[in-house]
C-alpha beads as a LAMMPS data file, in Angstrom:
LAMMPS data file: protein, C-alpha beads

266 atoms
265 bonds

1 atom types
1 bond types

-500.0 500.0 xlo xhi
-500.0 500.0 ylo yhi
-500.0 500.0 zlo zhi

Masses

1 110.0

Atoms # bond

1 1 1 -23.563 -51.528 -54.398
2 1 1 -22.828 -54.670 -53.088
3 1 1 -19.563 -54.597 -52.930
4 1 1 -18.750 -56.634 -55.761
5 1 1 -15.224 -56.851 -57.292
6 1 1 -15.233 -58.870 -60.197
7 1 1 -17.977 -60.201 -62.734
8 1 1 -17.876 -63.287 -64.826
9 1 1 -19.440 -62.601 -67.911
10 1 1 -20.858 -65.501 -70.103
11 1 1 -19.727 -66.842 -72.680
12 1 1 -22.711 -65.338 -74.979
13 1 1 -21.165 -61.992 -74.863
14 1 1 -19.604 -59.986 -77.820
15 1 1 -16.645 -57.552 -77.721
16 1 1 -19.349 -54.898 -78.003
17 1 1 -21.260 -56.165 -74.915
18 1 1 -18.098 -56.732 -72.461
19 1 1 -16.929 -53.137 -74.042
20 1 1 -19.822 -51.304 -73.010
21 1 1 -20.460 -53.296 -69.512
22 1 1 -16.502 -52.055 -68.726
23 1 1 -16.824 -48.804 -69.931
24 1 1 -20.169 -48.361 -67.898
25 1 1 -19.386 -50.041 -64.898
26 1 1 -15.664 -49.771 -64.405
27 1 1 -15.977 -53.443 -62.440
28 1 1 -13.089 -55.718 -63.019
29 1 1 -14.211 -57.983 -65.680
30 1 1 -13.374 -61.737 -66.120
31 1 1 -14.234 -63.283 -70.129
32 1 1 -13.676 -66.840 -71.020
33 1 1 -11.255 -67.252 -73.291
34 1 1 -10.589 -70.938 -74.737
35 1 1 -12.962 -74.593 -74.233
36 1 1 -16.177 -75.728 -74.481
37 1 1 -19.056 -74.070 -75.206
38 1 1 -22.889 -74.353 -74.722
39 1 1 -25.855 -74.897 -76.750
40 1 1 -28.439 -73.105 -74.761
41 1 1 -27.317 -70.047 -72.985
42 1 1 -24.725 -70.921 -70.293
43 1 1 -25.952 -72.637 -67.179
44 1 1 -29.604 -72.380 -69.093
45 1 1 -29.958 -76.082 -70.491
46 1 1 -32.090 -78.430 -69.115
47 1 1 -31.828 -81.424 -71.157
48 1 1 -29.072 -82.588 -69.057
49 1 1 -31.249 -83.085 -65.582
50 1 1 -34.806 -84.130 -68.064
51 1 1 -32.463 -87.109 -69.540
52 1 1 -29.679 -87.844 -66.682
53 1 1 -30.844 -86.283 -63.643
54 1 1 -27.481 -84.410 -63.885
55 1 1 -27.946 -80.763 -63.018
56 1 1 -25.947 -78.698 -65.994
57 1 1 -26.091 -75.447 -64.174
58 1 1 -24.054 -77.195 -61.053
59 1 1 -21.292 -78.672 -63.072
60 1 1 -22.585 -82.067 -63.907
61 1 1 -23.700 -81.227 -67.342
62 1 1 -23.732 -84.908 -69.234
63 1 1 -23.602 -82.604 -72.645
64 1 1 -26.822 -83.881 -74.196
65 1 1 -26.521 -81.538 -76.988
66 1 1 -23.402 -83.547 -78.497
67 1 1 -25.486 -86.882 -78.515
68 1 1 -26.891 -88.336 -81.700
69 1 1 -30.396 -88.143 -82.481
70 1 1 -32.708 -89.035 -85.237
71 1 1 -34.517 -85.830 -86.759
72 1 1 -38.508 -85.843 -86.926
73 1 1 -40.690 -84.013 -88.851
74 1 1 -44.129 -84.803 -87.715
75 1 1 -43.667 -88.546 -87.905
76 1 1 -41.144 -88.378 -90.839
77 1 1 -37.451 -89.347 -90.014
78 1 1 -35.154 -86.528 -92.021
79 1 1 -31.825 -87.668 -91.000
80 1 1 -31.250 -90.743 -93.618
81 1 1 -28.505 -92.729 -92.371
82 1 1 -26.806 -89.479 -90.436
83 1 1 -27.276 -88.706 -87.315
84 1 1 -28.484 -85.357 -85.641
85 1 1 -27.239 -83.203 -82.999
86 1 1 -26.871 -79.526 -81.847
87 1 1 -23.283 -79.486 -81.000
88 1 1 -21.289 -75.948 -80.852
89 1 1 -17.708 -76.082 -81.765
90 1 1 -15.214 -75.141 -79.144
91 1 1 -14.092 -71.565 -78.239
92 1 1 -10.484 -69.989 -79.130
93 1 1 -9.643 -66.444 -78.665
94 1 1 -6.196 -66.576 -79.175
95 1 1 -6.463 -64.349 -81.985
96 1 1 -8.215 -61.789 -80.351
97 1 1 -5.759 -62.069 -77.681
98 1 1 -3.993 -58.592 -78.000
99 1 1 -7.773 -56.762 -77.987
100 1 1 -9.311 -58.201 -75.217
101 1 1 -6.254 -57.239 -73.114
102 1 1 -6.846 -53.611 -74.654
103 1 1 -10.026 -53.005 -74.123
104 1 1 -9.919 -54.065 -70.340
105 1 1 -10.392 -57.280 -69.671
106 1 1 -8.669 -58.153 -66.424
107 1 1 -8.823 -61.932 -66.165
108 1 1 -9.041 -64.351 -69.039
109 1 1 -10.783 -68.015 -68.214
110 1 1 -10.223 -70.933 -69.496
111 1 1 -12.762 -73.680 -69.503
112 1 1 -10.830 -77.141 -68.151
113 1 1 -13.533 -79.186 -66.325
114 1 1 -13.330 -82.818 -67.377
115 1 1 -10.035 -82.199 -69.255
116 1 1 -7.286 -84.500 -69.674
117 1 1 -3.864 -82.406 -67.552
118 1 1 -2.133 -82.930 -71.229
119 1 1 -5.239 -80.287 -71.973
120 1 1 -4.658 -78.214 -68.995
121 1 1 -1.178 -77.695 -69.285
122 1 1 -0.931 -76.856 -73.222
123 1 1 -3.559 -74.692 -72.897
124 1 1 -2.499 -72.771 -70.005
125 1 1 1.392 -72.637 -71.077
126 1 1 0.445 -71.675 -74.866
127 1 1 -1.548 -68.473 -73.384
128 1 1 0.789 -67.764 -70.652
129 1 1 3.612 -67.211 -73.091
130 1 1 1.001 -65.304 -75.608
131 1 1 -0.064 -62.853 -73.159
132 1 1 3.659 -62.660 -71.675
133 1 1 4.679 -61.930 -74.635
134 1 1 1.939 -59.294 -75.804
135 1 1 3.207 -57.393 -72.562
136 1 1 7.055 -57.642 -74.727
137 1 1 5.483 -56.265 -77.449
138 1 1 6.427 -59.036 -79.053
139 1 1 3.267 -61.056 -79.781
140 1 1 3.443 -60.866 -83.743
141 1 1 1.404 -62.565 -86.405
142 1 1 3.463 -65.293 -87.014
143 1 1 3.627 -66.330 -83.659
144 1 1 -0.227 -66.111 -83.082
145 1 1 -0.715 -68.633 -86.200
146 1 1 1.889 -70.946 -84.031
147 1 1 0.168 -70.867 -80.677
148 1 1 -2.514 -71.474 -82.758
149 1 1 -1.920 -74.753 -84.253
150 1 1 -0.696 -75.576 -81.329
151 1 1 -4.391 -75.118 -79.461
152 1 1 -5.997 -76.608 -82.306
153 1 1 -4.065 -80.128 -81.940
154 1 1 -4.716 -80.376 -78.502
155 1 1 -8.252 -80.519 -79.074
156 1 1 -10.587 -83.182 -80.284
157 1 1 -13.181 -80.461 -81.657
158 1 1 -12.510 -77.252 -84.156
159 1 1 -12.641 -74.064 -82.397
160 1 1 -13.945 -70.685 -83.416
161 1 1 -14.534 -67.430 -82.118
162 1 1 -18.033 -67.826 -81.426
163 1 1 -19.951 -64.869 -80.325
164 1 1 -16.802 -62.093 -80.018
165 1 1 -16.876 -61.020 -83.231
166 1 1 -19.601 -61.608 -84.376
167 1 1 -23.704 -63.591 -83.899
168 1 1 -22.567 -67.214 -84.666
169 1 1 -23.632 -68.993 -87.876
170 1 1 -24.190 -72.639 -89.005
171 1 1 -19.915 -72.818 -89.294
172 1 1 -19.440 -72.747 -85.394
173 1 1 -21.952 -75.874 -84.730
174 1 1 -22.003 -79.630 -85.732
175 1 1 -24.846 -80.822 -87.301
176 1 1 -24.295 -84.240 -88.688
177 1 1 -21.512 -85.695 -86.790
178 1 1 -18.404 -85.129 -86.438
179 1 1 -15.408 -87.445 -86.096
180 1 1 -13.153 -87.159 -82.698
181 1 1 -9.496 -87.635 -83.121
182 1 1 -7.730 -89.533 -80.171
183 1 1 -5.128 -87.450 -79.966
184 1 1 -1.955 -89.030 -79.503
185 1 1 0.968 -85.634 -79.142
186 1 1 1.052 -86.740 -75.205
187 1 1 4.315 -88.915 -75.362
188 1 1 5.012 -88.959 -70.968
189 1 1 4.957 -87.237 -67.777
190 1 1 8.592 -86.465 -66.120
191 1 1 8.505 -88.652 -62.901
192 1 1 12.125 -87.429 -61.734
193 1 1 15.186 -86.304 -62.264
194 1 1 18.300 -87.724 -61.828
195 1 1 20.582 -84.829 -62.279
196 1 1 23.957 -86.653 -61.935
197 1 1 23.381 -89.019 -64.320
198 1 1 21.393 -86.935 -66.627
199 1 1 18.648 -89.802 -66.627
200 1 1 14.897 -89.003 -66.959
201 1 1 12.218 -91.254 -65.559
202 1 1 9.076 -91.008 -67.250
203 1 1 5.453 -91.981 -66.926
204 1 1 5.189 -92.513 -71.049
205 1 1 1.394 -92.064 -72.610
206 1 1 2.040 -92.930 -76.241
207 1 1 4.548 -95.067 -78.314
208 1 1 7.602 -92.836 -78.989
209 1 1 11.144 -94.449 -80.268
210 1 1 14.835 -93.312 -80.065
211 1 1 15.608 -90.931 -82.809
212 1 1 11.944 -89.201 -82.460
213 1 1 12.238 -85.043 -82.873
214 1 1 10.035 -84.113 -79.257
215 1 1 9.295 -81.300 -77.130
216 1 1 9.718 -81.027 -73.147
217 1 1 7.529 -78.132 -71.627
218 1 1 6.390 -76.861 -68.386
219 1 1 5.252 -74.307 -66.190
220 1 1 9.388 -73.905 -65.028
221 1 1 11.228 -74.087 -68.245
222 1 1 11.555 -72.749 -71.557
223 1 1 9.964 -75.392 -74.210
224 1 1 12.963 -77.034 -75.957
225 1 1 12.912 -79.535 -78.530
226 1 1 15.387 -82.205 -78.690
227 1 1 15.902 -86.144 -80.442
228 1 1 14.856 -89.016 -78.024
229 1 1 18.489 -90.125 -77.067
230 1 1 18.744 -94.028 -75.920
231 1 1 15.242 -95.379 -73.933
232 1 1 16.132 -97.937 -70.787
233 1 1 13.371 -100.567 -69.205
234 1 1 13.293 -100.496 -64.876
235 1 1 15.959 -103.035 -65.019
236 1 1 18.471 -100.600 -67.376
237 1 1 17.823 -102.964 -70.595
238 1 1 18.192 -100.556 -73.774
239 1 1 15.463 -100.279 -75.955
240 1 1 14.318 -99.375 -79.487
241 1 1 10.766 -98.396 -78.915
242 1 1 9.183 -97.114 -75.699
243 1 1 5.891 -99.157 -75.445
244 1 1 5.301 -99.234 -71.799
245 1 1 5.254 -96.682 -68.780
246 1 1 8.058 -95.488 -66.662
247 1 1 10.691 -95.877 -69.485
248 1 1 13.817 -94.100 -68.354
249 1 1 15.599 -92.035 -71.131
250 1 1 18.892 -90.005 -70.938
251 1 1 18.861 -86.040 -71.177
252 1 1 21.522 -83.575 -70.657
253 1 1 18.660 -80.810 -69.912
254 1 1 17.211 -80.083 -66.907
255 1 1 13.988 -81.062 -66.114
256 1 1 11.578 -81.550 -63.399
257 1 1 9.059 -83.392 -62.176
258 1 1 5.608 -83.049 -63.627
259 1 1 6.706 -81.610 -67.340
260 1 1 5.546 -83.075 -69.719
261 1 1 6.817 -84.737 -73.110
262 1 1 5.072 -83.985 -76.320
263 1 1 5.238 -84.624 -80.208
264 1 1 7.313 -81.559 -81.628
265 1 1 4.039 -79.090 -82.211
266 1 1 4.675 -77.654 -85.784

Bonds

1 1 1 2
2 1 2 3
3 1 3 4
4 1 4 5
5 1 5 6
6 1 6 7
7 1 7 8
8 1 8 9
9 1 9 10
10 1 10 11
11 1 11 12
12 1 12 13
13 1 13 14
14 1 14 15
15 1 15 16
16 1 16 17
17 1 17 18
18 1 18 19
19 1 19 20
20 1 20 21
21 1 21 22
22 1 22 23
23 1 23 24
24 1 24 25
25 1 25 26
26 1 26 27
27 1 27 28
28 1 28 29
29 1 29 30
30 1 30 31
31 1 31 32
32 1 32 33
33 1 33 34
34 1 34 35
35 1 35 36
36 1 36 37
37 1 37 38
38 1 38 39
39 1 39 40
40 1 40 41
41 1 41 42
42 1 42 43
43 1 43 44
44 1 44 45
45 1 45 46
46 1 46 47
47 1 47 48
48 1 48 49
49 1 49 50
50 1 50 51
51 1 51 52
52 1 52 53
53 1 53 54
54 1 54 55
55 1 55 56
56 1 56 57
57 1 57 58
58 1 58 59
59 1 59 60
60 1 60 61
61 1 61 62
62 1 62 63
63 1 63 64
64 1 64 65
65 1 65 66
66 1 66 67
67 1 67 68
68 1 68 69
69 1 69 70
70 1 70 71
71 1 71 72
72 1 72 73
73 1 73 74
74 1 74 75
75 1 75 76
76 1 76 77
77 1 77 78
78 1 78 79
79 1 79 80
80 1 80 81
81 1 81 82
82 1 82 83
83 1 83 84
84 1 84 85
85 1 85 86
86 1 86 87
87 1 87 88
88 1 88 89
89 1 89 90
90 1 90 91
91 1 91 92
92 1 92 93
93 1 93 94
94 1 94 95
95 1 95 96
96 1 96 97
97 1 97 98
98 1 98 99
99 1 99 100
100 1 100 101
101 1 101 102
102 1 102 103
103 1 103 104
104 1 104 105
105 1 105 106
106 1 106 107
107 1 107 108
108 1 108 109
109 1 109 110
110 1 110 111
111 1 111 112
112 1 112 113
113 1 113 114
114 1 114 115
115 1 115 116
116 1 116 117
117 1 117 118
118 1 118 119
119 1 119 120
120 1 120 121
121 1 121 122
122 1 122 123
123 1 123 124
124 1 124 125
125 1 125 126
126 1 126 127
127 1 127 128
128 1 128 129
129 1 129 130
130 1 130 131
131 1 131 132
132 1 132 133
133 1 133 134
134 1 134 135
135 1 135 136
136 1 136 137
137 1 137 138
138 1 138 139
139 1 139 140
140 1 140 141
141 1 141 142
142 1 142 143
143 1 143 144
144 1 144 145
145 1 145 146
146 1 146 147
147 1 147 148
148 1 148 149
149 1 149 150
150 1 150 151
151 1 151 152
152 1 152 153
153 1 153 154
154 1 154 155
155 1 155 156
156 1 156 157
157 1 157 158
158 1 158 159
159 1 159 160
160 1 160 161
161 1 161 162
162 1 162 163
163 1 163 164
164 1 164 165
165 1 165 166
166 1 166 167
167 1 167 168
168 1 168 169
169 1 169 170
170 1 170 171
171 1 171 172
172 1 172 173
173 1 173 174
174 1 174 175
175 1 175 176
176 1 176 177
177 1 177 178
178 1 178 179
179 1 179 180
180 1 180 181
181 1 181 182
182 1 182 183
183 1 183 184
184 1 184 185
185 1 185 186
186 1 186 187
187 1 187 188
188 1 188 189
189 1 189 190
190 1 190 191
191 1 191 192
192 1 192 193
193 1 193 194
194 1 194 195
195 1 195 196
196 1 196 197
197 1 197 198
198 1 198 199
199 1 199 200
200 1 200 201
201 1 201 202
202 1 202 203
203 1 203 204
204 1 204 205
205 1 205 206
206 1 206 207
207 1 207 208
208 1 208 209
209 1 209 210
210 1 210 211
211 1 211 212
212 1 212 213
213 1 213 214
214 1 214 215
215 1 215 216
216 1 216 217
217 1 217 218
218 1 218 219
219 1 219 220
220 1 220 221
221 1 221 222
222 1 222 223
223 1 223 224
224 1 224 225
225 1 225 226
226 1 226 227
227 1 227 228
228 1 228 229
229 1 229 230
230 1 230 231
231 1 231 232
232 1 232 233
233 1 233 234
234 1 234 235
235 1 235 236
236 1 236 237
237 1 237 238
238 1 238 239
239 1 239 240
240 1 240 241
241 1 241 242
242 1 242 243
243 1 243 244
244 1 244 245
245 1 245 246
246 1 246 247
247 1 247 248
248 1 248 249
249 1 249 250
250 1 250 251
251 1 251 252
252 1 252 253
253 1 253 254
254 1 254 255
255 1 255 256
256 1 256 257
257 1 257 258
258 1 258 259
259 1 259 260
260 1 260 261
261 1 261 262
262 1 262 263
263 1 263 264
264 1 264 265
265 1 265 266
């Protein structure tokens, strides 16, 4: 009655829920899809402003509930030597891709506050190409379990479905700590392209050498793989081992400025 267009639902909601609100309402519906999720009920959780005066339901959530605590009962300490906390695993829905498109979902969202762009951009480009391909009728099984490894080394936390499927269980939280894994796929960022000299100047991120089997993709090109030809310094020295940034390496592909290098996903 208000003229709204669109509704954001939380991330709380099952398939049954965002089925019934569609069928009922016909309102364009938006569903997360992929990220971080909650420990209270979205944009509920106070702990955040009670311990850091940082408001969680304005974006400055300090994510209290993935601290370590000690575990009380009365004045006995449970935890031993491991710490507590109430930490949910992250969300992925890639695998329930093809039925949130079918039962009318018209926007998918993907949590990326705080994110590191090597985040942002696998994330985005893995779904693009997923739902791109679901449109091809070409989204198959095998191709699902790719995308999906693909998510799942991005990340520093195991994913689930969380609530879509079904209530979640003591599998989609942490409990007693959990180990985070730097993660180290995010070789460089293309600076330019020198396209008649097929040399690439790159912003490197992690140690990569010459022979190395790695992956160029962005939101212009097709992902290729290819083997790390020779690897300059600034002053056109060869080298081994890229160990620094704004190594310069030679490429016969086209790239441009902004794509990003990668260790070969699978």
């Amino acid at each position: 009655d208000e003229g709204v267009e669109r509704v954001v639902l939380a991330r709380e909601c099952s398939r049954d829920n965002i089925k019934e609100i569609i069928d009922k309402t016909g309102i364009e519906i938006e569903c997360f899809l992929h990220g971080a999720m909650c420990s209270s009920y979205s944009g509920r959780c106070v702990l955040s402003n009670y311990f850091t005066g940082r408001d969680a339901n304005r974006g400055a959530c300090a994510q209290i509930c993935r601290w370590c605590f000690d575990l009380y009962n009365k004045e006995e300490q449970i935890n031993n030597d491991i710490p507590f906390m109430i930490a949910c695993k992250d969300l992925s829905l890639i695998k329930h891709l093809s039925d949130m498109i079918d039962i009318g979902i018209k926007s998918l969202k993907v949590e990326g506050r705080m994110r590191s762009n090597y985040y942002i951009a696998t994330v985005i480009s893995t779904y693009r190409e997923a739902i791109d391909l679901y449109y091809k009728n070409e989204l198959t099984n095998e191709k699902i379990d790719y995308f999906s490894k693909i998510l799942n080394r991005v990340a520093n936390r195991e994913s689930t479905s969380q609530f879509y499927d079904k209530f979640p269980e003591s599998n989609e939280q942490y409990y007693q700590g959990r180990q985070e894994v730097s993660n180290q796929d995010f070789l460089g960022i293309i600076l330019n392209y020198d396209k008649d000299n097929c040399m690439v100047t790159m912003e490197q991120r992690n140690y990569f050498k010459k022979g190395d089997i790695v992956e160029i993709f962005g939101p212009n090109i097709e992902c290729f793989t290819f083997t790390v030809p020779d690897i300059y310094d600034e002053d056109g020295n060869m080298l081994e081992v890229a160990r620094h940034p704004k190594q310069i390496i030679k490429l016969d592909k086209e790239v441009y400025e902004n794509n990003i290098m990668r260790i070969k996903a699978i």
